[in-house]
N, C-alpha and C positions, 0 to 999 in steps of 0.2 A: 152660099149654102146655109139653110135652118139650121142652128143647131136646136138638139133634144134633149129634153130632160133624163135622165136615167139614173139608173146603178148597175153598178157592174160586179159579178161577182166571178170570178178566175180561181178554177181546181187545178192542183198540176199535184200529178203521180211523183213521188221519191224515187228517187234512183233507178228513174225508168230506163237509160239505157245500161245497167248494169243487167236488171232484170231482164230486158231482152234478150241480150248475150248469154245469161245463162241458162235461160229455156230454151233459145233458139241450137245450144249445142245439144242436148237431147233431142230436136226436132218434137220440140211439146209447146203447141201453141193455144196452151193454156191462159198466161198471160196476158197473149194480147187477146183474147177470150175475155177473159175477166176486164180488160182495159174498153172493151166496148160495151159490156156491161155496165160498167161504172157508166159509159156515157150515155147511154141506154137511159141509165134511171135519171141521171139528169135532165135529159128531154121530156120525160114522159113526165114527171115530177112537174117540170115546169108548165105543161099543158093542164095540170091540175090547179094550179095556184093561179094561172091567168089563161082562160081556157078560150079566152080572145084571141091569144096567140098576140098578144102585143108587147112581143120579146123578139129579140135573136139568138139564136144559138148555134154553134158553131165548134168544132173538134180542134183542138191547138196539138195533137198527137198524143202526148202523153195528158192529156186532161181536157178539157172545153172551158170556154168562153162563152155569158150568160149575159146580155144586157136588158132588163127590163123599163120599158119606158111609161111615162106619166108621173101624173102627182103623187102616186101613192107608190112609185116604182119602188124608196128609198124600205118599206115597211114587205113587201114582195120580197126583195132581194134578199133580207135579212133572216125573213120566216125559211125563204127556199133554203140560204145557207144550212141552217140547222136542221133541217128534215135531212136534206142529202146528205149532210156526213152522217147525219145516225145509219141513212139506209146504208150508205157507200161503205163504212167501216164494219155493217155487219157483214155484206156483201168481201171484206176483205180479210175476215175472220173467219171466215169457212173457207175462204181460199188456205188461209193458213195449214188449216184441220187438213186438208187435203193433201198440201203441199211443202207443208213445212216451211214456208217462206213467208216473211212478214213484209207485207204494202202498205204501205202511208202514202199519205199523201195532202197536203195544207192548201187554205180555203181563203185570198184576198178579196175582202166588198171596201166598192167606194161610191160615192154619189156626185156626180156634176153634171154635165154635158158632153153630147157627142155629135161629131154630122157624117151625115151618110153620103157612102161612096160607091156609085152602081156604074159598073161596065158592062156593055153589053155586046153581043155577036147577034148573027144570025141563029145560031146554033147553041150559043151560053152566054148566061149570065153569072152575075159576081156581085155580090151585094156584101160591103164591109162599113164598119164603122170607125173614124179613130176622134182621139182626144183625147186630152188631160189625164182622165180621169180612167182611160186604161190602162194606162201606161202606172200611174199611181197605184190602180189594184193590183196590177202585176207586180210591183216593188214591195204592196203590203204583203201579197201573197209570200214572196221570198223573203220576205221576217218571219213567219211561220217553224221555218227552218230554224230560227235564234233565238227560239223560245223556246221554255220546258212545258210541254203538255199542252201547246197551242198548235191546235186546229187550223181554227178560225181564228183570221185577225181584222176587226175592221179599220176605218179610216174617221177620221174627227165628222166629215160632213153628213156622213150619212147618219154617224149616233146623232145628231146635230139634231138633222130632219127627223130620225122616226123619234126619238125624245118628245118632239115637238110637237108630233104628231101624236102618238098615242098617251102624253100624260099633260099636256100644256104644258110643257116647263123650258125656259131658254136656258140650255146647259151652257153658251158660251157666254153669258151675263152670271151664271151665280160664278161660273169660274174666275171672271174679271173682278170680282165680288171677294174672292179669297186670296187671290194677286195684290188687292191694293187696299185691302181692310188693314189697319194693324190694333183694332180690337181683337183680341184673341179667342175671347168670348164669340163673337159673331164671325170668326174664320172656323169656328169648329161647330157654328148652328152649319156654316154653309155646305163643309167641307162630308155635316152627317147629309147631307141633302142630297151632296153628289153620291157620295158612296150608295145612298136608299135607290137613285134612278140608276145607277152603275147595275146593281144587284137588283131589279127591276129588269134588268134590260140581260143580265146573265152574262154579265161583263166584269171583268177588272181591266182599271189602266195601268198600262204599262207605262209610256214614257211618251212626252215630245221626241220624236226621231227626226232626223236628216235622211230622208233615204235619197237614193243614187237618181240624180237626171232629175229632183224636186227641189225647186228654189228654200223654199221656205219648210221651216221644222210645223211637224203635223201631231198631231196626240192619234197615238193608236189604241186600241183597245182589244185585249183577250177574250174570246168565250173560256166560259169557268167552266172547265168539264166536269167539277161537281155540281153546280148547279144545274150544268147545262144535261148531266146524265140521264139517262133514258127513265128512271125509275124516279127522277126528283120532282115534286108538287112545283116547284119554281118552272123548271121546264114546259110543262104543261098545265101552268097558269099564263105562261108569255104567249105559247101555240095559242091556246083560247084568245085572247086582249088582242095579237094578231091576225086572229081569223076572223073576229066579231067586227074588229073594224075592217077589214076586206070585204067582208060577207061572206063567207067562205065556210062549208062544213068542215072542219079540222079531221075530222073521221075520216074524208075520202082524200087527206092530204099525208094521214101517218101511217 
């Protein structure tokens, strides 16, 4: 099998079977109303950013599963993260208004490789993808959970790529730069360099993690939900730099 370049980004609903059970005892299917909503905008969302349709998309029940493919997949993925929680959580703040009940829900992206897997009948087909690098957004996504005020959490390879991408800059060279300097003076030229692309990119790092079923410790990174908030010039200076390299009108994406 080929494998494909991609990224992957994985939404999963908070305490979606609590919520169920307790709409489902009123017989108010509201809920899962709102829950195809949410994926609703996710699809249609992503038919706006790559109108090629050179993605999958697919419902995991309480959330969907997004993999966008090509070279620029890694810069897609990351624009789509942040449009969709803005729409998704306003989308889950009138449900509140409505309902009195509060929905969350956290946002894993990662970048590697995938190969595809097609079954077919007479009558149906089945077309999935697996690899690495799902299974990894899926475990970033469930850090989300272990974090204060994180959304969105990405994965090292993909800050890696769009880094790369949209500013020329090799983030895992100046990193190895501030690991093995013991000038102190030039571990704090480097260390303002990361912080300037970190805050560029509407990130803080968290930490190297060990997550579950990944051999190796990864650096993960937080969206800053101040920088990243609806009303901040940082926000929608990243949309623009995003869009501009996609080609994309940002207007018919927010």
């Amino acid at each position: 099998m080929e494998k494909e370049v991609c990224s992957v980004c994985i939404l999963d609903t908070r305490s979606f079977t609590d919520n169920l059970r307790y709409f489902s005892q009123y017989n108010d299917d509201s809920f899962v109303r709102l829950i195809q909503i949410l994926c609703q905008n996710g699809l249609s969302l992503a038919s706006k950013i790559d109108n090629e349709g050179n993605f999958y998309f697919n419902s995991t029940g309480d959330g969907f599963i997004i993999i966008f493919f090509g070279g620029d997949s890694s810069v897609k993925c990351y624009l789509y993260s942040l449009i969709i929680n803005k729409i998704n959580r306003e989308e889950c703040a009138k449900f509140k208004e409505k309902k009195n009940r509060e929905i969350r829900f956290g946002i894993g992206l990662e970048f590697g490789t995938v190969e595809k897997i097609a079954m077919n009948s007479s009558v149906y087909n089945i077309v999935t993808y697996i690899g690495d690098v799902v299974n990894i957004a899926s475990r970033i996504e469930e850090e989300t959970k272990n974090h204060f005020r994180a959304d969105i959490i990405i994965g090292e390879s993909i800050n890696r790529d769009i880094v790369k991408k949209l500013y020329d800059v090799d983030y895992d060279e100046i990193v190895r730069k501030v690991k093995e300097n013991s000038d102190m003076k030039k571990v704090s030229r480097y260390l303002s360099m990361l912080n300037s692309v970190n805050h560029n990119m509407l990130l803080t790092f968290l930490s190297e993690h060990r997550l579950k079923g990944v051999e190796k410790q990864i650096s993960l990174f937080r969206v800053s939900p101040t920088l990243a908030k609806n009303n901040s010039p940082y926000f929608y200076r990243f949309i623009n730099n995003c869009s501009k390299y996609l080609k994309i009108d940002p207007d018919k994406i927010l």
